[in-house]
Structures are given as C-alpha cells and as structure tokens.
N, C-alpha and C positions, 0 to 999 in steps of 0.2 A: 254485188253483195256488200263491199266496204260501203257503197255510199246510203243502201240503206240500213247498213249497223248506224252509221253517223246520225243518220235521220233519228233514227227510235234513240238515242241519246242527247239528241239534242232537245225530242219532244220528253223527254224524260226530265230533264234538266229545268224547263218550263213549266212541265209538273209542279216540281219541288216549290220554283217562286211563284207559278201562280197560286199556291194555296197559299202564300203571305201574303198576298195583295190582294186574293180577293177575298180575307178574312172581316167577316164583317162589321166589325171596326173600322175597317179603309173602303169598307166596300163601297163602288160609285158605279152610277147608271151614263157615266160620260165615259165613251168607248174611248175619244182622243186622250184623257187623263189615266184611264187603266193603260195603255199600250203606252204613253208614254212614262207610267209609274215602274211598269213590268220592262220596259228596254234599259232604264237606268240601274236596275235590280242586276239585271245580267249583267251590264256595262262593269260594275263596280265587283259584282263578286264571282264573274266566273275569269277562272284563271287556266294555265296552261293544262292540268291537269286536274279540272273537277271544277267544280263551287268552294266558295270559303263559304263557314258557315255567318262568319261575321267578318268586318274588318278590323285591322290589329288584334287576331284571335292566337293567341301564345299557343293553344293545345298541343301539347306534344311537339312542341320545335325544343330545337336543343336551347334555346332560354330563357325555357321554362323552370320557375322554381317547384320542383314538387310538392315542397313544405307550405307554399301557399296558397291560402286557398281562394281566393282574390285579391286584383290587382288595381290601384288607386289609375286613373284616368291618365295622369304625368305617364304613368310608368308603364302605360301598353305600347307607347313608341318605342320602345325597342322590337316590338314584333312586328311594325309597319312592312310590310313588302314580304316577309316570311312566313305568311299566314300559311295553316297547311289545308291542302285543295282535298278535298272527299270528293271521289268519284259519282256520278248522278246516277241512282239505277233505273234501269228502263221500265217504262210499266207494263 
C-alpha cells in the first residue's frame, strides 16, 4: 500500500510541473528537451516535504515581512534554502 500511496504522489507532483513545461509557450515537440526541461523542474524544486512553488519564495517563513508587499531581487537571499515546501496533491 505505502509504495503505491508514493507512486500516485509522486505521479501527482509531475502533474503540477508538467502543466508548466508543457504550457504552450515552452511547449516542444523534442521528447529529449521536454524530459530534460521536466527532470531539472523537479531537481531544483522539489524538496523534502512537497514542491517550492518558486525558488527564494519568503511565503510564510518566519522572514517574512507582512507589511510588504514585494521584495527587490538583492533581498530574496535571505529566504535561499527556507523556501516552504506545499505538499503535491494526487490526482
């Protein structure tokens, strides 16, 4: 049972990136460039605990300023590595 809860989460999770990669804007008819655009996708933002939605994403880490409402490019390095992970839902 655990390894196909794992499965449908993980095919959930590839879900979520493949509708950004194959949005079509980026869309490409080279299978080797989609799977390797879609591997570096997950490489970079899935984390121990879910997907980041972006990287250096402040939301709701504790240094976050509430009061503002965007943050200048210098000043998202403070949330490098603390980004918070959203769970991927299955489909």
């Amino acid at each position: 049972m655990s390894s196909f809860v794992h499965k449908e989460i993980i095919l959930g999770r590839f879900n979520i990136i493949d509708s950004a990669v194959g949005w079509p804007a980026f869309a490409t008819h080279d299978e080797k460039l989609y799977e390797s655009t879609l591997n570096k996708c997950v490489r970079h933002l899935e984390g121990r605990y879910g997907l980041r939605r972006f990287l250096r994403d402040g939301y709701r880490t504790e240094c976050e300023d509430p009061t503002k409402r965007h943050y200048e490019e210098e000043e998202t390095y403070k949330f490098q590595g603390i980004e918070n992970q959203f769970p991927a839902p299955c489909p």
